[in-house]
Structure formats: structure tokens, C-alpha cells
C-alpha positions as CSV (number, residue, x, y, z in Angstrom):
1,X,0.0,0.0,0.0
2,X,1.1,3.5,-0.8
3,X,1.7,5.3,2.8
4,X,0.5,9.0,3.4
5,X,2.7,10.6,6.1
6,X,1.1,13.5,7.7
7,X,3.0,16.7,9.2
8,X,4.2,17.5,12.6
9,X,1.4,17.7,14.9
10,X,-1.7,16.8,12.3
11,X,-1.9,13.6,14.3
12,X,-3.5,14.6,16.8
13,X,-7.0,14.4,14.8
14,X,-6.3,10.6,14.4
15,X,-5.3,9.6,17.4
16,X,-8.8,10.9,18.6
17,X,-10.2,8.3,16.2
18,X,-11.4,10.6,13.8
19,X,-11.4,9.5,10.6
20,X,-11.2,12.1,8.3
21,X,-7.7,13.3,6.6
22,X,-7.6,16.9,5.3
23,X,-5.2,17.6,2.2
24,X,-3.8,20.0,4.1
25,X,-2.6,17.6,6.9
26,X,-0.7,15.7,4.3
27,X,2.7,16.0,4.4
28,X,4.2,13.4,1.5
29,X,3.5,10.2,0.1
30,X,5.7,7.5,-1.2
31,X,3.4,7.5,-4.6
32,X,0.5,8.8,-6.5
33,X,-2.3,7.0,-5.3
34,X,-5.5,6.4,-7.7
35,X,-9.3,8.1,-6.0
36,X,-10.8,4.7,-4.2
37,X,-7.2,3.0,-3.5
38,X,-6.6,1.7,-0.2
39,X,-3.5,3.7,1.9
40,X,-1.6,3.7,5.2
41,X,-1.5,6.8,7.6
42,X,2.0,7.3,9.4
43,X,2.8,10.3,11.5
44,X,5.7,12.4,11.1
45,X,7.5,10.1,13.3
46,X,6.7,7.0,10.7
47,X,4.4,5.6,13.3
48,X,1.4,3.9,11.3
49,X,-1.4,5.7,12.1
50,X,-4.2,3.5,10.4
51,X,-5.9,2.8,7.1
52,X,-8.2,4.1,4.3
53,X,-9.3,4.7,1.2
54,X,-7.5,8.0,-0.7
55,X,-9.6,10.4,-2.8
56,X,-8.8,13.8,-4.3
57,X,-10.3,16.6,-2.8
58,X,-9.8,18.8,0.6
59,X,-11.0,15.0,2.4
60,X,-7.8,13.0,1.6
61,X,-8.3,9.8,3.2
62,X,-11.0,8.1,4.8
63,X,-9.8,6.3,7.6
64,X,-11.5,2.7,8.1
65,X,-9.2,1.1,10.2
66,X,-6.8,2.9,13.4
67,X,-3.4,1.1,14.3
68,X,-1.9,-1.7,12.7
69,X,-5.2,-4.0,12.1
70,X,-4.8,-6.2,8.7
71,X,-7.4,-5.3,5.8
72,X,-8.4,-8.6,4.4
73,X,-12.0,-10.0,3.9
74,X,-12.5,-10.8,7.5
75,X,-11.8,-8.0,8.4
76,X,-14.4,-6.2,6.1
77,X,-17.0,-9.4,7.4
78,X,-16.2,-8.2,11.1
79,X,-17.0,-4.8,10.0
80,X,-20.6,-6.0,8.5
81,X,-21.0,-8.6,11.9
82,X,-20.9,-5.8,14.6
83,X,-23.5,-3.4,12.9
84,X,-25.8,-6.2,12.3
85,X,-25.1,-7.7,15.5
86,X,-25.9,-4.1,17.3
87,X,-29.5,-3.8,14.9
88,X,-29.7,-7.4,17.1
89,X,-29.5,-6.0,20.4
90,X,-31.8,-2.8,19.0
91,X,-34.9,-5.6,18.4
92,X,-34.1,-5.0,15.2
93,X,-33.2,-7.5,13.4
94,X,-36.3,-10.5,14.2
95,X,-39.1,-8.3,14.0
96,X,-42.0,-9.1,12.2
97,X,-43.8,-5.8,13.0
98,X,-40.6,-3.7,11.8
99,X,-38.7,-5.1,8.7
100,X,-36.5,-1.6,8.0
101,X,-33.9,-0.7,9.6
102,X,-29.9,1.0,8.5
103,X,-27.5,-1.9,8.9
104,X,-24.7,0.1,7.7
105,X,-24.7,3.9,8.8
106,X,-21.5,4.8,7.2
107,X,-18.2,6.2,10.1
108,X,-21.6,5.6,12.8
109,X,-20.8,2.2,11.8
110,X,-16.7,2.6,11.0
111,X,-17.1,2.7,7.3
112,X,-17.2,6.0,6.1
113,X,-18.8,6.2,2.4
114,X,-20.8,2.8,2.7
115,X,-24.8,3.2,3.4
116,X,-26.7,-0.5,3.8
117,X,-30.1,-0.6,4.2
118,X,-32.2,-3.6,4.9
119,X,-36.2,-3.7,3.3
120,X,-37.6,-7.4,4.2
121,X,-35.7,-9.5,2.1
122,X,-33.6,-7.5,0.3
123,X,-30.6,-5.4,1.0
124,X,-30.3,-1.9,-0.6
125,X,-26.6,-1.1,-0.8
126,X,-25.5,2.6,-1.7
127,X,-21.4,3.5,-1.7
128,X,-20.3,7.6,-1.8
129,X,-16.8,6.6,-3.1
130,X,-14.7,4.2,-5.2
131,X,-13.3,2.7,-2.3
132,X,-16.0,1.2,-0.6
133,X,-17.9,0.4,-4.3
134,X,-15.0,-1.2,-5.7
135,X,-15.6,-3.9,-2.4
136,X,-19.6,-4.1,-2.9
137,X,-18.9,-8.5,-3.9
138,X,-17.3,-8.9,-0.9
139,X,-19.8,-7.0,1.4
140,X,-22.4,-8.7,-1.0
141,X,-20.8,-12.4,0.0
142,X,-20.4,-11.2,4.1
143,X,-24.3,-10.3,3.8
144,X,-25.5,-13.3,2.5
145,X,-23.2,-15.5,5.1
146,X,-24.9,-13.4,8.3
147,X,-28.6,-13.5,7.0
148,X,-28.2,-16.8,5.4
149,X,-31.7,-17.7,3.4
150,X,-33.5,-14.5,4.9
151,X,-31.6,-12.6,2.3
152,X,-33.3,-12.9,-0.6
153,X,-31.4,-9.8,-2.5
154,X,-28.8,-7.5,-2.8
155,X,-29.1,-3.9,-4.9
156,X,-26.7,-1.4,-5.6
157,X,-27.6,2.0,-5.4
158,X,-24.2,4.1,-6.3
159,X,-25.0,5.2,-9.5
160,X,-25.8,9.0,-8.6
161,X,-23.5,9.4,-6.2
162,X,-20.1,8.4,-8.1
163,X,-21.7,10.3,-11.2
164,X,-20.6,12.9,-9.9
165,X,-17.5,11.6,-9.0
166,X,-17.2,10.6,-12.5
167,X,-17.6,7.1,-12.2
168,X,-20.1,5.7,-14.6
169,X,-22.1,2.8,-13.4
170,X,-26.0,1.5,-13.0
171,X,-27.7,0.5,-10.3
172,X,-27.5,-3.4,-10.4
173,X,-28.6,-6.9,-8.3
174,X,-25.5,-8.0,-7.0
175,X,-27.0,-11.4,-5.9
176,X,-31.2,-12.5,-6.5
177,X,-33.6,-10.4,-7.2
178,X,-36.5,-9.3,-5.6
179,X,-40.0,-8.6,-6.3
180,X,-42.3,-7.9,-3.3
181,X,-41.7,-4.3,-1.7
182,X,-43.7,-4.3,0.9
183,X,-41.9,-3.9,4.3
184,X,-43.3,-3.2,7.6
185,X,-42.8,-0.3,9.8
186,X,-43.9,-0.3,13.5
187,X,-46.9,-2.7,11.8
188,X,-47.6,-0.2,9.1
189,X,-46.9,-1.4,5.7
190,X,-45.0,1.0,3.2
191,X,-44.5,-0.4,-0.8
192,X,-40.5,0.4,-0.8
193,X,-39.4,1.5,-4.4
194,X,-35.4,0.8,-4.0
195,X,-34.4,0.8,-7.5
196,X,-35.6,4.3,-8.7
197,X,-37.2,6.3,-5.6
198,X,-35.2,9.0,-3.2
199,X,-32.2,7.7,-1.0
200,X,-32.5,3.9,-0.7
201,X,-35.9,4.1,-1.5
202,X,-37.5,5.5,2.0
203,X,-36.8,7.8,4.8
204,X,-35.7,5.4,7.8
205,X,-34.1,7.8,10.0
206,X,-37.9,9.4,10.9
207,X,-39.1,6.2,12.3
208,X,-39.0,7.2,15.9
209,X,-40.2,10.8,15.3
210,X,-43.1,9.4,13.2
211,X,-44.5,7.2,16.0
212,X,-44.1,10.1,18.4
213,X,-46.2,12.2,15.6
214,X,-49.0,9.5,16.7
215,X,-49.1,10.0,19.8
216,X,-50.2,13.7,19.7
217,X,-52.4,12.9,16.4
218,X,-55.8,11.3,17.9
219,X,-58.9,13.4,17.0
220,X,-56.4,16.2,15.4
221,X,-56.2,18.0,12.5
222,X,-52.7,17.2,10.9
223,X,-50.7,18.5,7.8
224,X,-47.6,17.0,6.6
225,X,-45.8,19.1,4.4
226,X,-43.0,17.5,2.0
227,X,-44.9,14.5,2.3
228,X,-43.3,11.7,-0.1
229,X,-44.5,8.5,0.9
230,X,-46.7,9.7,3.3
231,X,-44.7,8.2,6.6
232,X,-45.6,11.1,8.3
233,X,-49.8,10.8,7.3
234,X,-49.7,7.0,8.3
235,X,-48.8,7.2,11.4
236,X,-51.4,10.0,11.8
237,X,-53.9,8.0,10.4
238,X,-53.1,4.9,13.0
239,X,-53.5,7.2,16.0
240,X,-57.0,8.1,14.9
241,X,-56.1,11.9,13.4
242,X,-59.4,13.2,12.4
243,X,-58.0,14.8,9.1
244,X,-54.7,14.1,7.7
245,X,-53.4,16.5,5.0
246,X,-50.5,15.0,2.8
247,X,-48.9,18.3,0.9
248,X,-46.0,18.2,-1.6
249,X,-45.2,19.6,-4.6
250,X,-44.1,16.2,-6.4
251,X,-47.3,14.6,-8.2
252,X,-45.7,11.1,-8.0
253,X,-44.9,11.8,-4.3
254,X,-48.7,12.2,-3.9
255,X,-49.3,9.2,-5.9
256,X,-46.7,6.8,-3.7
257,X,-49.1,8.7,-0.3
258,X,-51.9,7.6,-1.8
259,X,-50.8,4.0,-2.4
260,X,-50.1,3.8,1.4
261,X,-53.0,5.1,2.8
262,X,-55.3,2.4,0.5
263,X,-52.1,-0.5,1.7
264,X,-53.1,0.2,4.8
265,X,-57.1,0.0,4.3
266,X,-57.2,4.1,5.9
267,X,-60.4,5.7,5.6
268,X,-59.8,8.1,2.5
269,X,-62.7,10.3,4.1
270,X,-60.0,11.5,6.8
271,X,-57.2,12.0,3.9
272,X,-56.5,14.0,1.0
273,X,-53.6,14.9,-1.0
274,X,-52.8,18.2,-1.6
275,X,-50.4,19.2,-4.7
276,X,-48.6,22.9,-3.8
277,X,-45.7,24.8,-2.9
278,X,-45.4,24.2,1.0
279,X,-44.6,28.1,1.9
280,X,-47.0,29.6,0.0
281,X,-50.0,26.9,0.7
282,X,-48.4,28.0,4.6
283,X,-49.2,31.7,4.5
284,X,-53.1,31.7,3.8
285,X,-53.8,27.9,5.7
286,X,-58.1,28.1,5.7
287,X,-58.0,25.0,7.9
288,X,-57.1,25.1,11.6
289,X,-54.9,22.5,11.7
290,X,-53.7,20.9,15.3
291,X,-50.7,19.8,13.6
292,X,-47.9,20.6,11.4
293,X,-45.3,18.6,10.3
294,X,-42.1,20.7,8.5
295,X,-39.7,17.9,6.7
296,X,-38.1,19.4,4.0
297,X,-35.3,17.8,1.8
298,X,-32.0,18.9,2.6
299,X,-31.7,22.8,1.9
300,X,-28.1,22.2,1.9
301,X,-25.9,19.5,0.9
302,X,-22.8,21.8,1.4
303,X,-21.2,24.8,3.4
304,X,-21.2,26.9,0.6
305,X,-24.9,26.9,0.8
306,X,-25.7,27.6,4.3
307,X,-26.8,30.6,4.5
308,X,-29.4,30.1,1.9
309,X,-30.3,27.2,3.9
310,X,-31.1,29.0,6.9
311,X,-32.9,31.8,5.2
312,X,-35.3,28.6,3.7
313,X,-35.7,26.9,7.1
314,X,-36.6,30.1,8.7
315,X,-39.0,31.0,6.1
316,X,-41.2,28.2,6.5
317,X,-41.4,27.8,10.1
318,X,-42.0,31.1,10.2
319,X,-45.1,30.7,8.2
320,X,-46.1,27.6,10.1
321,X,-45.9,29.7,13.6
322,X,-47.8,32.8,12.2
323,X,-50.3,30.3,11.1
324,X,-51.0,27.5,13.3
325,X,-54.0,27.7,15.8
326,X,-53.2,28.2,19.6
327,X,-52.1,25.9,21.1
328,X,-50.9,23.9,18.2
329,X,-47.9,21.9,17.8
330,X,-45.6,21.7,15.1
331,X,-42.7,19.1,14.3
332,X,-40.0,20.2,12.5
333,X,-36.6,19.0,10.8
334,X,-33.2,19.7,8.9
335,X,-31.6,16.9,7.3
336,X,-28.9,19.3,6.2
337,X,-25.9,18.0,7.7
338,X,-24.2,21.7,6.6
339,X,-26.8,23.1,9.5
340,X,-25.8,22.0,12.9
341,X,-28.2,21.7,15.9
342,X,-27.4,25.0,17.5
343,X,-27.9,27.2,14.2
344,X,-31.0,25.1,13.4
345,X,-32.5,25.9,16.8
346,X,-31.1,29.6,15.9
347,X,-33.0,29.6,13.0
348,X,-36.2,28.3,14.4
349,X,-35.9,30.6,17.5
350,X,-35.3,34.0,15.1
351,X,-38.9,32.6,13.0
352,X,-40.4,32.3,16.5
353,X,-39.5,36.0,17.4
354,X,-41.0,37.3,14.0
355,X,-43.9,35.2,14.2
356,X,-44.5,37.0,17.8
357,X,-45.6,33.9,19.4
358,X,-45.0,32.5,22.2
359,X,-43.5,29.1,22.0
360,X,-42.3,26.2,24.0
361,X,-39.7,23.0,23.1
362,X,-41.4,19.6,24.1
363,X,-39.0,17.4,22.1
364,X,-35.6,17.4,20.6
365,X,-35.3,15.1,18.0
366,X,-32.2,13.1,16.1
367,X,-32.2,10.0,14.2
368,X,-32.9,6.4,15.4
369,X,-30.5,3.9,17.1
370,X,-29.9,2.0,13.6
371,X,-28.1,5.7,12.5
372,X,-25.5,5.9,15.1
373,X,-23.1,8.6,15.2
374,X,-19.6,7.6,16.0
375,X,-18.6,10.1,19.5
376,X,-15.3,10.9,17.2
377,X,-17.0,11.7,14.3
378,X,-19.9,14.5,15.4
379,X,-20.5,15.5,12.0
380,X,-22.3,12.4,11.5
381,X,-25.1,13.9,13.3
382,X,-27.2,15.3,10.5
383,X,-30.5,14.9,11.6
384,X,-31.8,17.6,14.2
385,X,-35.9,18.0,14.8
386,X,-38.2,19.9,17.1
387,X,-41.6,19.6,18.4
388,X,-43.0,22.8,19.4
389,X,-46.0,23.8,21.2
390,X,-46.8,27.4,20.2
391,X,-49.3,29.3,22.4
């Protein structure tokens, strides 16, 4: 393996077991390694550090491995056995009632660029770099020998993210391939659309925040805005909501809602899809809803678009608070991991003050136990939520 030796002093980082190496750490290499290739780390003092995959960019390495710990295919099954043996200990795993979960949560799971998700069956694999793609047989293989014959498939998912690294490739069956799609959440049933809809094909991370959506939804009113699947609405619709709104401004997100709600036999008297821009259809709301749910797709993906970011989230919670009867509650998110907790709850506070009500925080929510964030790595925290009561 090439080795990467870092300068005086940019150690430090790694011996706190984070895993990322800036470019401008780096003090020489002993050859020109290709984007995706595995290296070695070694301080200034040619101590090895650890190991990972090189790419070009201000991220240089991505450290999988710390010390001197051999990369071979057990070590990459090890990798793939503690995250599934975690999901295990989570009630994860054997649940008939719950057949989604995050296997692999990327450096949460000490494999920074690999995403696995499990639907039923079948596993959804997604890879942000060469590295961990040009490995996706071998995970393939260590899946298969830890689920045995209750893996039924494997999908790969990469081919938008290395697009745009340049890599050319289709989404694909690695092993089997499956037809049924519909998985359980928490008992409801969701018709999972792996090879062509968002992410992996659904939002896992809500799952906890949706069930907690229930329990304040009996006999409300409740809109969901930036519906998609309509996660959100179902679990509305469970807990007895007395009218669910599903809002977006996708008509085949509307058409997916509407395929859960008839899965799950809901009454379509207490549902209806609504087709418009979620700010606008927020500033002149003719229903007193109980509820509001604010989920919007990430705002931004990267620093460089932050600010805008903030200027979006603050927009629309500030139309939710001006509008929302007393005594409402609204729930609220940022999946943009570029907008950290505190300048979320910034942002949500400075809509708050403009909105001139009076508001208090009930909840603070993150993502689910199946998303871990690594304690060395707190950029892995992406999710951040609310759920306000506004007087």
C-alpha cells in the first residue's frame, strides 16, 4: 500500500479516532495514489497511524481502520457482523412488526462512504466513493453468510453518487432479485421503491419521530408538508387523526401517499392529497390545523450553501408559527448535515420572534439507534428535529 505521512502535529485528529484526513494535513506520500485506492496513515515520526481509502479533494483519506489492524476479507465481514449484531441488540433484526432498519450507517458504523439498508428480504446497498464500491462483492458475499436464506437480494444503489465523481455505473442486483416491496414499519406497511425512488428508497431515520407524531395525532387535525410517501400521514392516520393533509409539490410523491394510505385499508374520508408549494399553501392555511409537520429535503448538501439554507428553514417555520392555531404543535426537521443543531435551533428561535408567538420546546429530536453517530465523528449527526407547542 502506498503510505500517506502527515506533518508534525496533524496527528492529533487521528489519534482521537477521527477518521477524516484533510489535504492539508498531508505531508508526502511515497506515490501517486488512484481516488478509491486503499493507503496507510503514518505520522511524522513513521508511526502507522491507520488505514483508508484516498480520494482527491480537501478530504484525503478516509480512515477505516486505526493502528496496525490487517485489511483482508474478515476484516471487512467483522465490519458487517458488529453493525448487524448491534441492529440485534436494537430488536431489530427479528421483528416481524418492523422489517426496515440501517445496517450500515456509514463512520456511525466505522465505514465512512458505505450506506446499507435492509427492506424485508432484500438489502439496498449505496457506496459515496470508489473505495467502498470497488468492495460491494465482498460485502455482497459477508451479507449473504450473516442472513443466510433470509436474504433474498442485494441492490446497488451508487450510481448517482459516483456520477458525480465521474464514475459511470448502474444501479444493479448483485445477488437475487426481488419482487415484493412491501416492508413493515412499527406494523404499518409501506411499498419500498429501492431501484428508482429517493435515498434507498424511503426515509428510515424518521421512524421514531413518526411514531411520536402518533401519539399527539388522535382526534387532530394534521398536515404533513413534504410529504413523499406519506410516513408522516400514516402514522397520523393509525393514531385516529381526524383529518390528515399530505402536501408536496411532487405529483408522483402524492401518488406513492396515496398507495399507502389504500395499503393500509385508511379511511380516504380523513385523507387528501394536496399538490402545492409548501410556503406559499403556509401563509393563507383556511384549515385550523392541530398539527404541522415541516420535513423538508435537505436545503443544503454543502457549506457553501448555508446561509441560503437558513434563510429557507426560517421561512417556512415562520409561516407555520404565524399560522398554526393556539395551542398547536408543530414538528420540525433539517436533514442538512451543513446546518448543525445550535444554528437550526437559531433559526427556528429567530422565525419564532418574527412570528411573535409565544413558543415552547417539548421534544428534541435526532435519528434512530440503527443511525449511530460515531462520539469521534460529530459530524455524523445530520438529523436535528423539534416539536414545538406554540401558544
Amino acid at each position: 500500500m502506498i503510505r500517506i505521512v502527515l506533518k508534525p502535529g496533524k496527528e492529533q485528529s487521528v489519534r482521537r479516532f477521527h477518521p477524516w484526513i484533510f489535504s492539508g494535513a498531508i505531508k508526502g506520500m511515497d506515490g501517486l495514489p488512484a481516488n478509491g485506492e486503499i493507503v496507510e496513515v503514518y505520522s511524522s515520526a513513521a508511526e502507522k497511524l491507520g488505514t483508508g481509502h484516498y480520494a482527491e479533494g480537501s478530504i484525503s483519506v478516509r480512515l477505516f481502520a486505526f493502528g496496525t489492524e490487517a485489511i483482508d476479507e474478515k476484516f471487512w465481514y467483522s465490519k458487517i457482523a458488529a453493525a448487524f449484531e448491534l441492529r440485534r441488540k436494537s430488536g431489530l433484526t427479528d421483528n416481524p412488526d418492523n422489517t426496515i432498519y440501517r445496517l450500515i450507517n456509514a463512520e456511525g458504523d466505522g465505514l465512512p462512504g458505505l450506506i446499507i439498508d435492509i427492506y424485508g428480504e432484500t438489502a439496498v446497498l449505496q457506496t459515496h466513493d470508489r473505495g467502498m464500491h470497488s468492495l460491494r462483492f465482498i460485502f455482497t458475499e459477508a451479507l449473504k453468510e450473516i442472513y443466510g436464506a433470509k436474504l433474498k437480494a442485494v441492490f446497488d444503489k451508487s450510481s448517482e453518487k459516483l456520477l458525480k465523481m465521474g464514475v459511470e455505473t448502474k444501479n444493479s442486483y448483485l445477488f437475487g432479485k426481488q419482487e415484493s416491496r412491501i416492508c413493515k414499519e412499527n406494523g404499518l406497511m409501506f411499498e419500498i421503491d429501492w431501484e428508482t425512488g429517493q435515498k434507498t428508497g424511503f426515509f428510515i431515520d424518521q421512524r421514531d419521530n413518526r411514531k411520536l407524531l402518533g401519539v399527539y395525532s388522535k382526534g387532530k387535525k394534521v398536515l404533513n408538508t413534504f410529504c413523499y410517501t406519506g410516513g408522516f400521514s400514516a402514522y397520523a392516520l393509525y393514531a385516529g387523526a381526524s383529518l390528515v393533509h399530505s402536501l408536496d409539490s411532487s405529483r408522483r410523491a402524492l401518488e406513492l401517499t396515496g398507495d399507502m394510505v389504500r395499503l393500509n385499508n385508511f379511511d380516504d374520508q380523513r385523507h387528501n392529497c394536496i399538490k402545492a408549494d409548501a410556503v406559499e399553501y403556509l401563509k393563507n392555511l383556511d384549515i385550523d390545523y392541530d398539527i404541522i409537520v415541516l420535513d423538508p429535503p435537505a436545503f443544503a448538501k454543502h457549506l457553501s450553501a448555508r446561509h441560503k439554507a437558513v434563510q429557507g428553514y426560517r421561512k417556512i417555520n415562520e409561516a407555520a408559527l404565524r399560522q398554526i392555531k393556539k395551542g398547536g404543535i408543530i414538528f420540525t426537521f433539517s436533514c442538512s448535515q451543513a446546518v448543525d443543531k445550535n444554528l437550526f435551533n437559531s433559526t427556528v428561535l429567530a422565525a419564532a420572534i418574527a412570528a411573535r408567538r409565544k413558543v415552547r420546546v417539548l421534544h428534541q429530536l435526532h435519528h434512530p439507534c440503527d443511525h449511530p453517530i460515531s462520539i469521534f465523528h460529530p459530524e455524523g449527526e445530520y438529523l436535528k428535529g423539534l416539536v414545538l407547542e406554540v401558544e
